[in-house]
N, C-alpha and C positions, 0 to 999 in steps of 0.2 A: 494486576494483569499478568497471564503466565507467559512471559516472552521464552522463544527457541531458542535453545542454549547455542545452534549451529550460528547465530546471527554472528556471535561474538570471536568464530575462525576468521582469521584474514585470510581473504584473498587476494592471488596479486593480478595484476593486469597483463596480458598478454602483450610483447614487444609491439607486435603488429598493431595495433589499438593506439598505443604511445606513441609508435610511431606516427601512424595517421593523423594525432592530434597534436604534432611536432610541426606534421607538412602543414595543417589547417591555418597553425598560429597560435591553436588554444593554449599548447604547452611550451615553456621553451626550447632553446635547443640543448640545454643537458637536463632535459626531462629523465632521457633513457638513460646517462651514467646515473643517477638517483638511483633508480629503479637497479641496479650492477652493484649499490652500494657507496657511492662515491659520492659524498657533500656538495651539493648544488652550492655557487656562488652565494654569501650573504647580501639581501638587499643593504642599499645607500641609508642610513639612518636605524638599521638594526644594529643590535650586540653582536660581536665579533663570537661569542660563545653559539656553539650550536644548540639547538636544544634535542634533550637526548631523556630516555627513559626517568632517568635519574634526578636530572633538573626540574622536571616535569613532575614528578615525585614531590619533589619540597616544596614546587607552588601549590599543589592539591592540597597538601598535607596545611599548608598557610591556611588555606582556605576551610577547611573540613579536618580538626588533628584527628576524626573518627574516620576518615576515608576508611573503605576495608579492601582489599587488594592487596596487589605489587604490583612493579614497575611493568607495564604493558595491560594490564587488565585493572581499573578505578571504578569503584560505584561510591560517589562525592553523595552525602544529604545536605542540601540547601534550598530554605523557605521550602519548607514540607515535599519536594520535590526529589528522587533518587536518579540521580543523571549517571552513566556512563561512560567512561574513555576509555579508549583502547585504540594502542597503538601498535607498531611494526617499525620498528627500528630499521631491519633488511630493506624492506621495503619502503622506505620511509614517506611512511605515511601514517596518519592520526585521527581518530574520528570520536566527536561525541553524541551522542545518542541518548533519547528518551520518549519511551514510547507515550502515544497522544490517546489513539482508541483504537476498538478494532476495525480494521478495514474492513468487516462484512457492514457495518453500521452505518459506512458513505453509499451515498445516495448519488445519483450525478449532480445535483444542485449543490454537496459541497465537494466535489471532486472538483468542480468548475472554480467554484470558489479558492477551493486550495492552489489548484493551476494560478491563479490572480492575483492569488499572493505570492507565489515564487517569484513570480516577476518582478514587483514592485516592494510589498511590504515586509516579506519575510529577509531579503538583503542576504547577509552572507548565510546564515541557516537556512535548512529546505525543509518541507512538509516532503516526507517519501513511506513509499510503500515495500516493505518486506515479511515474508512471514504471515502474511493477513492482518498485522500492523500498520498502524500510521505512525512514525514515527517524526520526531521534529530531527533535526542532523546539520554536524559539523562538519566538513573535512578538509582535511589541510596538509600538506605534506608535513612531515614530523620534523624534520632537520634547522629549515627555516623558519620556522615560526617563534613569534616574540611571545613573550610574557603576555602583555598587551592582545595581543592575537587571540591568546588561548581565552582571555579573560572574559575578553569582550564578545568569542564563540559563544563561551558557556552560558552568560547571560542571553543571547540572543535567543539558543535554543529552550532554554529556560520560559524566554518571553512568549517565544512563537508557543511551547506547547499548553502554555495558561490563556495564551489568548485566541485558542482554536472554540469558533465558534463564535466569537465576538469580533476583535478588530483581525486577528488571523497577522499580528505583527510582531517582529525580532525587537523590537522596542529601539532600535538606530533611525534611521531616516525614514524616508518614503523616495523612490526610485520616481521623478515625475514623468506622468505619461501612461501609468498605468491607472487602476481602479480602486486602488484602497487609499480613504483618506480619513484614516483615523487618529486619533492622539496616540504618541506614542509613550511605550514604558521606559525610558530611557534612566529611570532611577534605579533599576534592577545591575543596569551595566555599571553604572557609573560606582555601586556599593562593589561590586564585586572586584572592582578597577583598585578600589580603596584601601583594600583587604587584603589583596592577593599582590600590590605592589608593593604594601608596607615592609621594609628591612628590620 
């Protein structure tokens, strides 16, 4: 698939935006120092290391020693799959990406369906649209995020975009309440837990 090279610029968020989802609740309240550059508090039970370009580097690298890239731009090959990361340090923020099919090719019967799964079964990865792509997607602020975090993104979005069309799931849980109740892949997360924690 010929993905647009423009997907892979970061963009940043406009204060106003940050702020508004400061006021809401959705972010917290040093959202906006993040966004100025300045290391949000580490959560209670993570590594006092931040995680940074670099760090981020040697887990890839664990995982895929054929990664190709450098520190901010990754295309990882795992299980036949070419996934992308890409990060922003400034901004700190992280996203992994891999595209599903074309969006000219959904129909509303899976646009519904994929709405069905964000909710419940896709979990922390999303089914989203950019480009005229469907893409499966990770995002996470870059500073905070563990080992564990990144590992268990990558399989999810891994999962979600193998199982587009069939169970439409990140292979972690099932959200109850919603509509998808299918078996999940949870063996895909678990190997990559394996791999990429190994010292």
């Amino acid at each position: 698939m010929n993905v647009p090279s423009e997907l892979f610029r970061p963009v940043r968020i406009g204060l106003t935006v940050v702020g508004f989802l400061s006021c809401a609740g959705v972010l917290g309240a040093d959202s906006p120092d993040s966004a100025e550059g300045k290391t949000p508090p580490r959560r209670s039970g993570a590594t006092t290391e931040p995680m940074t370009n670099a760090r981020l580097d040697r887990l890839i690298h664990r995982l895929d020693e054929h990664a190709v890239g450098e520190p901010g731009f990754w295309k990882i090959d795992l299980d036949g799959q070419r996934v992308s990361v890409i990060t922003d340090e400034r901004a700190d923020r992280m996203r992994i990406i891999l595209p599903v099919a074309e969006a000219g090719e959904l129909g509303r019967k899976a646009l519904y369906r994929l709405m069905q799964s964000n909710f419940d079964s896709a979990l922390d990865a999303r089914y989203a649209i950019a480009k005229d792509v469907l893409w499966s997607a990770f995002i996470h602020p870059l500073s905070v995020l563990t080992d564990k975090e990144f590992l268990s993104g990558l399989g999810q979005v891994m999962n979600l975009a193998a199982s587009y069309g069939t169970s439409y799931s990140s292979g972690a849980l099932i959200f109850r309440g919603g509509d998808s109740e299918q078996l999940q892949r949870r063996d895909l997360i678990d190997r990559l837990m394996k791999k990429g924690l190994e010292m």
